[in-house]
C-alpha positions in Angstrom: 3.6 20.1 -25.8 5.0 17.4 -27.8 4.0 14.1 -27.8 7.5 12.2 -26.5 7.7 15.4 -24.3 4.5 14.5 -22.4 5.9 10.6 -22.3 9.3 11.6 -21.0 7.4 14.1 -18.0 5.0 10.8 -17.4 8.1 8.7 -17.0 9.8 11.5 -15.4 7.0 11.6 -12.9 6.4 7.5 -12.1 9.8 7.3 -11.6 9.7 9.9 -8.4 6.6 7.9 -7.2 8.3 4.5 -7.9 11.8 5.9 -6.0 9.6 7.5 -3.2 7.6 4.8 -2.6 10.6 2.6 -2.2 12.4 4.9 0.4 9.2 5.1 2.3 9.5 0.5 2.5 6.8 -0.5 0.3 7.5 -2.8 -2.3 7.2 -1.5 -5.9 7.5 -3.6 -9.0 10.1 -2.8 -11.4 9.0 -0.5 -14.6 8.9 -3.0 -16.9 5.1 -3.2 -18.5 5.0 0.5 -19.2 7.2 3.5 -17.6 4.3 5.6 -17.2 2.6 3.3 -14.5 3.6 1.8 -11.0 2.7 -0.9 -8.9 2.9 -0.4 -5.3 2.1 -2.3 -2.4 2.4 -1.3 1.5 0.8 -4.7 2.8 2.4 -8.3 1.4 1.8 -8.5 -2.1 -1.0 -6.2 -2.8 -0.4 -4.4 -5.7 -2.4 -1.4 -6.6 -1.6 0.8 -10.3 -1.3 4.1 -10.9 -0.6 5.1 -14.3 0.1 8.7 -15.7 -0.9 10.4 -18.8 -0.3 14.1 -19.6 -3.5 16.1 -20.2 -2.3 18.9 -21.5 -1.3 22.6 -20.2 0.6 21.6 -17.7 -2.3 19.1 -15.9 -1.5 15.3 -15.8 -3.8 12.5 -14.7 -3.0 9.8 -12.2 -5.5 7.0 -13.2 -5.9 4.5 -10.4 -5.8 1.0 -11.2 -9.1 -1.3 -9.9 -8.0 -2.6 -6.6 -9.7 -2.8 -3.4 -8.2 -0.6 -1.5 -8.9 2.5 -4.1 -9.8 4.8 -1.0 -6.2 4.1 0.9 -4.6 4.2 -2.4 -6.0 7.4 -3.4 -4.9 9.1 -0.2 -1.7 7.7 -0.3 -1.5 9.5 -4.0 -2.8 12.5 -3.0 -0.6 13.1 -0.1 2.1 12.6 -2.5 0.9 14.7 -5.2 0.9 17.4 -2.3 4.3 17.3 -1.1 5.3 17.3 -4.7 4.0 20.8 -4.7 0.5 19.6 -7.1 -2.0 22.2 -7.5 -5.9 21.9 -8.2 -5.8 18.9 -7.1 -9.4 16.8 -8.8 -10.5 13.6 -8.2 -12.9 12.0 -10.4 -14.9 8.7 -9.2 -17.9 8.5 -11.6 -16.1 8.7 -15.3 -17.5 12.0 -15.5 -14.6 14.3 -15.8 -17.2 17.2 -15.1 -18.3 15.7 -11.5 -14.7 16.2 -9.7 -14.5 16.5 -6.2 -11.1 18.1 -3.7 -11.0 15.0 -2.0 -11.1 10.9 -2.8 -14.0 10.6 -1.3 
């Protein structure tokens, strides 16, 4: 895959998160540093980051910003990676990419 291709399919896919997350009532900054990432918040002015990057072959990665709340934030992302019809779902903690687990826990 081409390079802008994987850009436009990051872009593509923060947008659906951004306009989702919205219709849901959580406030979501507009995509102005970078169109790959989104800042959402579900309680006052929270904001936590998620920011994709294709990986190749069809995979992308969701990197989760630091935030406090990573546990509630990683659900929340992997109940919508689900409904979007994701597959193989991994979740790395460690910065091992070779310890993965199904689940953010």
């Amino acid at each position: 895959m081409a390079e802008g291709t994987s850009l436009v399919a990051s872009v593509r896919i923060a947008s659906e998160l951004r306009a989702d997350m919205r219709a849901k009532g959580n406030k979501v900054l507009p995509a102005m540093l970078g169109k790959q990432s989104v800042w959402v918040s579900w309680f006052q002015n929270h904001f936590h980051r998620v920011r994709f990057a294709d990986a190749g072959q069809g995979q992308f990665v969701a990197r989760l910003g630091p935030t406090r709340a990573i546990q509630g934030f990683a659900w929340l992302m992997h109940d919508w990676l689900t409904a979007k019809g994701a597959v193989n779902i991994r979740w790395e903690v460690t910065g091992d990419p070779i310890s993965t687990s199904r689940t953010p826990m």
